[in-house]
NUMILO-637202 format. One record per residue (C-alpha): residue number from 0; residue in three letters; x, y, z. Coordinates in Angstrom, 1 decimal, decimal comma. Layout:
<atoms>
  resi  resn      xx      yy      zz
   NUM   ALA       X       Y       Z
...
</atoms>
This chain:
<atoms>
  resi  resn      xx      yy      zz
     0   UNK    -3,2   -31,6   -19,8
     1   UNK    -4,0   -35,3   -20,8
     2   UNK    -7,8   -37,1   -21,4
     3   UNK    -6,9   -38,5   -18,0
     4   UNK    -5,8   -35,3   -15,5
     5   UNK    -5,4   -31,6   -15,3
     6   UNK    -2,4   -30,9   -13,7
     7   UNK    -3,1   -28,0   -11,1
     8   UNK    -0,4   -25,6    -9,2
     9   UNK    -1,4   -23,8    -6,3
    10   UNK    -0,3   -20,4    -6,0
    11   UNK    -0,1   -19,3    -1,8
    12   UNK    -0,2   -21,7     1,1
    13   UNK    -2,9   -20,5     3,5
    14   UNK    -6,4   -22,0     4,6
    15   UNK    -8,3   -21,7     1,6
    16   UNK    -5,3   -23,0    -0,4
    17   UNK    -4,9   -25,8     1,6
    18   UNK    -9,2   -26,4     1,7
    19   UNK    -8,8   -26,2    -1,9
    20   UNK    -6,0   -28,7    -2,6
    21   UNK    -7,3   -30,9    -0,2
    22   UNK   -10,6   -31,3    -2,2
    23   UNK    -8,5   -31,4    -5,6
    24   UNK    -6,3   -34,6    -4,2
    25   UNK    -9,7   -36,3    -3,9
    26   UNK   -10,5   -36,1    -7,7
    27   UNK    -9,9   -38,5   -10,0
    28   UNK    -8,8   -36,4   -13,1
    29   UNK    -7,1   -33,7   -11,0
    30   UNK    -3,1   -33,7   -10,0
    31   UNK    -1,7   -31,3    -8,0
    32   UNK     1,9   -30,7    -9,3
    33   UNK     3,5   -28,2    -7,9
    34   UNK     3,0   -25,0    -5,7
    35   UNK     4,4   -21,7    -4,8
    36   UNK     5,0   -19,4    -1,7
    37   UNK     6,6   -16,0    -1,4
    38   UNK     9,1   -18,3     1,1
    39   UNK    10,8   -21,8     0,6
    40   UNK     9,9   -23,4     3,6
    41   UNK     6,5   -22,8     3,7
    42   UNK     6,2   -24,0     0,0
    43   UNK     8,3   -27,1     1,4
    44   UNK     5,9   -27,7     4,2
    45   UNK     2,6   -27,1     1,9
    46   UNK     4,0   -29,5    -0,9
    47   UNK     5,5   -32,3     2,1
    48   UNK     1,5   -32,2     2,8
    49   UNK    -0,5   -32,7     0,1
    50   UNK     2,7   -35,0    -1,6
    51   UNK     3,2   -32,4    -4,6
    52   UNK     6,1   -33,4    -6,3
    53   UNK     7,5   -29,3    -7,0
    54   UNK     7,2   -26,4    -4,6
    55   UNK     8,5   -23,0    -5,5
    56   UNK     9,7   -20,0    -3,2
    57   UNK     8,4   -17,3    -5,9
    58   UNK     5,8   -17,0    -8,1
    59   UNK     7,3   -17,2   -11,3
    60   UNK     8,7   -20,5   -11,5
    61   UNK     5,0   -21,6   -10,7
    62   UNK     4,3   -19,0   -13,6
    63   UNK     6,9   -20,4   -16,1
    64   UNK     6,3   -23,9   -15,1
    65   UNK     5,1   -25,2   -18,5
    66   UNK     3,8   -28,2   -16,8
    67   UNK     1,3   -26,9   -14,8
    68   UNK    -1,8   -26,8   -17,1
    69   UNK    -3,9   -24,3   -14,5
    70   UNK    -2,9   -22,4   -11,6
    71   UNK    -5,1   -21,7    -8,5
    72   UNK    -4,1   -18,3    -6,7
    73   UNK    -5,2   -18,4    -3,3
    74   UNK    -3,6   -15,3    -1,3
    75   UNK    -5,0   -12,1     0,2
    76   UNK    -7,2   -10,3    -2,6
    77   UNK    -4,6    -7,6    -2,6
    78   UNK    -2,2    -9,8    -4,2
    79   UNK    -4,8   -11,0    -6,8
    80   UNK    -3,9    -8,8    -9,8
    81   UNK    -0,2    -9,5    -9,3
    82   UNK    -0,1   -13,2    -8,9
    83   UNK    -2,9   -14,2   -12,0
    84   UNK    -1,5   -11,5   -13,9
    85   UNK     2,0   -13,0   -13,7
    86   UNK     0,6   -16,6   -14,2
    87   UNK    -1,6   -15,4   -17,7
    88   UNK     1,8   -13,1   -19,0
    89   UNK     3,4   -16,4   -18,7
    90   UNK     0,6   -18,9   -20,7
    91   UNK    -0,9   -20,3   -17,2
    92   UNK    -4,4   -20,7   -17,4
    93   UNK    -6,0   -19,0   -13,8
    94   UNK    -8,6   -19,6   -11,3
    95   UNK    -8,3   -16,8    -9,0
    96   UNK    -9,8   -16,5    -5,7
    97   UNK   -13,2   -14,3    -5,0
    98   UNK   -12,9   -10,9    -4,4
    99   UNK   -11,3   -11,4    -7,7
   100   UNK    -9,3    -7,9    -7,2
   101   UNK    -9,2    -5,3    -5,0
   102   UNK   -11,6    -3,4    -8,1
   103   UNK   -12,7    -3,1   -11,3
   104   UNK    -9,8    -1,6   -12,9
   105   UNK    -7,3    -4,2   -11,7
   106   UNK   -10,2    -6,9   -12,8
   107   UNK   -10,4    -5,3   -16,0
   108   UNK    -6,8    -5,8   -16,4
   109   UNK    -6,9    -9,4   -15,7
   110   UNK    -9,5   -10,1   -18,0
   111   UNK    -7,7    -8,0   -20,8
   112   UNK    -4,7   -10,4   -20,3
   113   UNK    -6,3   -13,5   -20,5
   114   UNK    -7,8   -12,6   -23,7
   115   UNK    -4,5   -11,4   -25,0
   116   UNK    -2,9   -14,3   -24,1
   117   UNK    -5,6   -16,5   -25,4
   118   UNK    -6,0   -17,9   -21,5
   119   UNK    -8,4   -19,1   -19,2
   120   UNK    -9,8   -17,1   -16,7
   121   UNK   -12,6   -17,7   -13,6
   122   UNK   -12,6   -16,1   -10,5
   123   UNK   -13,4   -18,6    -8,1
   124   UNK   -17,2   -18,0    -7,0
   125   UNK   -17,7   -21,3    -5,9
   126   UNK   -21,5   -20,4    -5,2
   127   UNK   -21,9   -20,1    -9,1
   128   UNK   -21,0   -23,9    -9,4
   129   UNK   -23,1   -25,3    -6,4
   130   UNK   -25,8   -27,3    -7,8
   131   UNK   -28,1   -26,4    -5,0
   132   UNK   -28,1   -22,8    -6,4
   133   UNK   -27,6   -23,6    -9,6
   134   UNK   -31,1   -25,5    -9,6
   135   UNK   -32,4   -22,1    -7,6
   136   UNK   -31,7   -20,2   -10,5
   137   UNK   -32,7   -21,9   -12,9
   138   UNK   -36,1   -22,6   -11,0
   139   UNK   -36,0   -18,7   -10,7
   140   UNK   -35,5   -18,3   -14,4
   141   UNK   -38,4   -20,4   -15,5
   142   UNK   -40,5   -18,6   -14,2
   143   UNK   -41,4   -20,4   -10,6
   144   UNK   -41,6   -16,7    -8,4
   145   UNK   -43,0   -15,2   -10,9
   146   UNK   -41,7   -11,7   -12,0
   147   UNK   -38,7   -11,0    -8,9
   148   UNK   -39,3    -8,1    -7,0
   149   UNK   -36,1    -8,0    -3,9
   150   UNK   -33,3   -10,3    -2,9
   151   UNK   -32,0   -10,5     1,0
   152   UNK   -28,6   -11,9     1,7
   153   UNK   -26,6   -11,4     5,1
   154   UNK   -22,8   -12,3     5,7
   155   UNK   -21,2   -11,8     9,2
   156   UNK   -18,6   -13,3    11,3
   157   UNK   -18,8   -12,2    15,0
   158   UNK   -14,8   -11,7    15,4
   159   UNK   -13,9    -9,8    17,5
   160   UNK   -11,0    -9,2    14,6
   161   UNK    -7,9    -7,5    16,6
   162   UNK    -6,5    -4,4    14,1
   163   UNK    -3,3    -6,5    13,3
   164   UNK    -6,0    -9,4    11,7
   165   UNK    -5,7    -9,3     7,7
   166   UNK    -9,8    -8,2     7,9
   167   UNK    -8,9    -4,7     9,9
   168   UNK    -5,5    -4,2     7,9
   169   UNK    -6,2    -2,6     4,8
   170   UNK    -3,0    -3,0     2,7
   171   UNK    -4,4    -6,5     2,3
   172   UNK    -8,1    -4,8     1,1
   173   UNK    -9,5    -5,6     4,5
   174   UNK   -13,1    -5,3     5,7
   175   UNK   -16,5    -7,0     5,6
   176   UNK   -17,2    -6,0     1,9
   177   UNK   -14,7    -7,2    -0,3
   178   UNK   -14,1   -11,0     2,0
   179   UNK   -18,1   -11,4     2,9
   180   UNK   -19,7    -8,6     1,1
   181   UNK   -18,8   -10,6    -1,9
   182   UNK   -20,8   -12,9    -1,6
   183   UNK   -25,0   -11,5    -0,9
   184   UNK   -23,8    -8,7    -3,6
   185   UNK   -23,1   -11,7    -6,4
   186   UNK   -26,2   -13,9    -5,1
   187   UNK   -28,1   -11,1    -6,1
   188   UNK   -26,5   -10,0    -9,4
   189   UNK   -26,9   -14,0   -10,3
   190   UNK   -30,1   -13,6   -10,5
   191   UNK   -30,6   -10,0   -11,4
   192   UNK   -27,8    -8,8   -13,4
   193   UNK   -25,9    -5,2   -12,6
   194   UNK   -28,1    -2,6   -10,5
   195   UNK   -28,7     0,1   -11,9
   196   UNK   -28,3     2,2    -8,5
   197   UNK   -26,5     1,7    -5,5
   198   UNK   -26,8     3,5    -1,9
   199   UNK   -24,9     2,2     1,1
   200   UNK   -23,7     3,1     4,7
   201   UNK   -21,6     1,7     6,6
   202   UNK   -19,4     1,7    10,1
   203   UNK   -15,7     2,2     9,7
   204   UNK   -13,0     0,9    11,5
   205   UNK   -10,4     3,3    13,2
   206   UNK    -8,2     1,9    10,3
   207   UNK   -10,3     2,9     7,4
   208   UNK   -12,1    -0,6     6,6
   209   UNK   -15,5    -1,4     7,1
   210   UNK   -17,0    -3,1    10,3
   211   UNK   -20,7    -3,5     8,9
   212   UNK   -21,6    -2,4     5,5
   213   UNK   -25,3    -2,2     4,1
   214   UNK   -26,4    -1,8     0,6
   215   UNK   -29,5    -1,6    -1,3
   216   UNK   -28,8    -2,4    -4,9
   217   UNK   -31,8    -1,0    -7,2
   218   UNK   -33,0    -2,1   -11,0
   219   UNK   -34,6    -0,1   -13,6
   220   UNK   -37,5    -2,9   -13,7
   221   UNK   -38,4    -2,0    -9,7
   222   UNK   -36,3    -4,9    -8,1
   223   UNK   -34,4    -4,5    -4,8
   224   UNK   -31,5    -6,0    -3,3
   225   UNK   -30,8    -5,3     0,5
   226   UNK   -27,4    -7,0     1,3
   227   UNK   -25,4    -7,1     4,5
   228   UNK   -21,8    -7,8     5,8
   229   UNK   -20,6    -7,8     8,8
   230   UNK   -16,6    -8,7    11,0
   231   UNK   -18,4    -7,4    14,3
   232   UNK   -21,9    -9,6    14,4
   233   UNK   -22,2   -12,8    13,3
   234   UNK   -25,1   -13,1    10,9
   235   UNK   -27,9   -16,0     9,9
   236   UNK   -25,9   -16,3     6,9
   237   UNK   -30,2   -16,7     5,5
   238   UNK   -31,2   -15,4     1,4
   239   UNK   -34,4   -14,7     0,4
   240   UNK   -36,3   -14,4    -3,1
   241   UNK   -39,5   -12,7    -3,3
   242   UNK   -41,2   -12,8    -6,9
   243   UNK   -45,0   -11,6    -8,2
   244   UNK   -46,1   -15,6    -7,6
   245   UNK   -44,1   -16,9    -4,6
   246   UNK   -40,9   -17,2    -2,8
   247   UNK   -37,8   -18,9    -2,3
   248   UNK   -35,9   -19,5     1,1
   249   UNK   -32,6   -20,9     1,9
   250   UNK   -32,5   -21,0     6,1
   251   UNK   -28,5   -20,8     6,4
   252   UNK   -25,2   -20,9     4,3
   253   UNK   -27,0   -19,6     1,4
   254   UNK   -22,9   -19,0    -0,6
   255   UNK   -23,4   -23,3     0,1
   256   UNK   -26,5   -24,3     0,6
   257   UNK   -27,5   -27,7     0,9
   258   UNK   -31,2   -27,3     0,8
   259   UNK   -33,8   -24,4    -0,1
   260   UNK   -37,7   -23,9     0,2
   261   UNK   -39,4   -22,9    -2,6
   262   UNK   -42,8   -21,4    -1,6
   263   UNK   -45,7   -20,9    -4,7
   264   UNK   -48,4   -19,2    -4,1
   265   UNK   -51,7   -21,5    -3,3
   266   UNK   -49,3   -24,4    -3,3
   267   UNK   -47,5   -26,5    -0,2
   268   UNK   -43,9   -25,7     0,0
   269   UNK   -41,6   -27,8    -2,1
   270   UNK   -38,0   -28,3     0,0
   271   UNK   -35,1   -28,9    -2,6
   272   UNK   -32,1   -31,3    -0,9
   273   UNK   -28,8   -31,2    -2,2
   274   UNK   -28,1   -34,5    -3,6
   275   UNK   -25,8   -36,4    -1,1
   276   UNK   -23,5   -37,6    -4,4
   277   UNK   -22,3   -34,0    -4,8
   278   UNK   -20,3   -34,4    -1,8
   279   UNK   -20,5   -31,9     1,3
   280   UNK   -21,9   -28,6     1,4
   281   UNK   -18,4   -26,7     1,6
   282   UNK   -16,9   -28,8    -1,3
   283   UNK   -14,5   -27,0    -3,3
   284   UNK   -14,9   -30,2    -6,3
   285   UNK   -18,0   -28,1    -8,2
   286   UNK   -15,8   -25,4    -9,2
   287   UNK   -12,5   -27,8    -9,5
   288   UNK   -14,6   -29,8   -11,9
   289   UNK   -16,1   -26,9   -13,9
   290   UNK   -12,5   -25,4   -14,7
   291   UNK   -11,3   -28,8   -15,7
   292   UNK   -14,7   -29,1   -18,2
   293   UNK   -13,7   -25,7   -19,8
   294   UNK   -10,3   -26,4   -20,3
   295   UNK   -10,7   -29,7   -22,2
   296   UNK   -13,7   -28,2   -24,2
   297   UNK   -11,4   -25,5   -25,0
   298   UNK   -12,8   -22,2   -23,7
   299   UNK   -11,3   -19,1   -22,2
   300   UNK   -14,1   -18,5   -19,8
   301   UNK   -17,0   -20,6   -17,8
   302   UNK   -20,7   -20,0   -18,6
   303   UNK   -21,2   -20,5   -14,8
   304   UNK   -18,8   -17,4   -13,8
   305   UNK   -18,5   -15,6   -16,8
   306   UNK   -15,6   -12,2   -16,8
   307   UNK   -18,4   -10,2   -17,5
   308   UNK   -20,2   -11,1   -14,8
   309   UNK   -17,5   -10,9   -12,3
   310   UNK   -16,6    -7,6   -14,0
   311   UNK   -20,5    -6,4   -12,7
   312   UNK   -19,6    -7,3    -9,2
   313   UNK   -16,6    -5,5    -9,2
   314   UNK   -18,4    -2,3   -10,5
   315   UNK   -20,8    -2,5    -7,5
   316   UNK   -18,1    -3,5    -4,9
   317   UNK   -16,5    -0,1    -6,3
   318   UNK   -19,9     1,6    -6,1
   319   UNK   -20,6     0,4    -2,1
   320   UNK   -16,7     1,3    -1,3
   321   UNK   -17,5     5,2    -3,1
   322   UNK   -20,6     5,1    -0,9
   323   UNK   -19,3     4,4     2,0
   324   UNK   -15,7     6,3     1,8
   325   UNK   -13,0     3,5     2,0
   326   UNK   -10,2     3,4     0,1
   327   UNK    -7,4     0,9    -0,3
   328   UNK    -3,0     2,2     0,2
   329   UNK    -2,0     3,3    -3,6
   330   UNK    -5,3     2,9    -5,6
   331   UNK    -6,1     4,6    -8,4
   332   UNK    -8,5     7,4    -7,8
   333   UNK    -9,7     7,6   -11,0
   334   UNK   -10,8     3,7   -11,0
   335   UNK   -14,4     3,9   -13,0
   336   UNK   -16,5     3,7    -9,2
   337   UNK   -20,1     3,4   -11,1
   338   UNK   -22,4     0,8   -12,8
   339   UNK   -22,2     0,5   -16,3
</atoms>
């Protein structure tokens, strides 16, 4: 790493991978040197792309690569604690795809290794980094609701998802939960912190994933979370958050807003716009840039997506998986499955 860049690898060459690099060639202080496949070609083809100078047909010659200053590992959530477990063993610094693992043991095990190897580590919430909820929250935190009483979030994708699709297979961790669920359960543990309870039901999939799963996440302090995720309906994609003094509204893409309605009581509603500088709504740059802040400032972990935090989210991802009876090929049964 110099002043001037932060050389990146990418670790897998799907969509999001090549979302993801394609954002990253478009910054300034960001180089994209090398990448990795499970096959040679499709490294060749990925790297022939985006003009990266190295590509790899295994992971750990992206892994020993001592001139890759941070790698970005992009495949199927089932491959997460192998691939960014292999990348911090060998002195990479990580930013691993959301769900960070298939649970909280095998995220507990990441996060032990970057600390052991003195590593960075974020999983790749890009929500977290969006300004437009970052200035949500912190509106929420000073106070502008009032005391929060429930958060509503909604994920779905209408599909229909054939049974061979990676989202009904579940060797590769399929089912709403873990790809959309993700995302209203962290919303609401942003702003909330770790339930305290969690009830769910779901509809299950011939194969053993989840269609549809809903949750109602429950705090000590009387706040509610109702979250839902869905591979059979497509959903609103809407979030709501209802305090003792007001409310705030964000009308679609609430993992990327680009605007939000923030609604005091006795007051005219106050519409927040994302400012057109940040660069569009389903920008990858936010979290690009945050890593490459941490890693010249020296720290093993972002403030914006701290381990702890995405530690939480696995708890209650475990919690709404015990609730609801799914169960991944070769987990470990005695995985912790509660909140802390």
């Amino acid at each position: 790493m110099t002043a001037e860049s932060v050389r990146w690898g990418i670790l897998a060459t799907g969509g999001i991978a090549a979302a993801f690099t394609a954002d990253l060639v478009d910054l300034p202080d960001a180089e994209v040197v090398a990448v990795a496949s499970r096959r040679e070609d499709t490294a060749n083809a990925f790297a022939e792309r985006f003009g990266i100078p190295r590509a790899y047909g295994d992971w750990e010659s992206l892994a020993r690569d001592e001139n890759v200053d941070v790698v970005y590992v992009a495949g199927p959530h089932s491959t997460h604690r192998a691939a960014a477990g292999l990348c911090l063993a060998n002195g990479r610094n990580v930013l691993c795809e959301k769900p960070f693992t298939l649970n909280v043991r095998e995220a507990g095990e990441l996060v032990a290794l970057s600390r052991e190897h003195d590593r960075f580590l974020m999983e790749a919430m890009w929500m977290y980094c969006n300004p437009v909820i970052r200035r949500l929250k912190a509106l929420v935190e000073d106070g502008a609701v009032g005391e929060l009483r429930t958060v509503q979030a909604d994920f779905g994708l209408a599909g229909p998802f054939p049974p061979s699709h990676r989202l009904r297979d579940p060797a590769q961790g399929g089912g709403a939960l873990l790809d959309l669920g993700v995302y209203p359960v962290s919303f609401a543990q942003l702003l909330l912190g770790e339930p305290t309870d969690v009830t769910a039901r779901a509809v299950l999939s011939d194969e053993g994933v989840d269609l549809q799963t809903g949750a109602l996440l429950s705090w000590d302090g009387g706040a509610l979370a109702s979250v839902h995720c869905s591979i059979i309906g497509g959903t609103s994609t809407t979030a709501y958050v209802t305090g003792s003094h007001g409310r705030i509204d964000i009308p679609n893409g609430f993992f990327h807003p680009d605007r939000f309605v923030l609604h005091r009581d006795g007051k005219e509603p106050e519409e927040f716009l994302a400012d057109p500088a940040d660069g569009p709504r389903n920008s990858f740059r936010h979290e690009a840039r945050e890593v490459m802040r941490a890693l010249r400032a020296g720290e093993t972990e972002s403030p914006l997506v701290p381990l702890d935090g995405t530690l939480a989210v696995m708890r209650t991802l475990d919690a709404i998986r015990d609730r609801i009876g799914v169960r991944y090929p070769g987990e470990d049964t005695t995985a912790e499955l509660t909140p802390a």
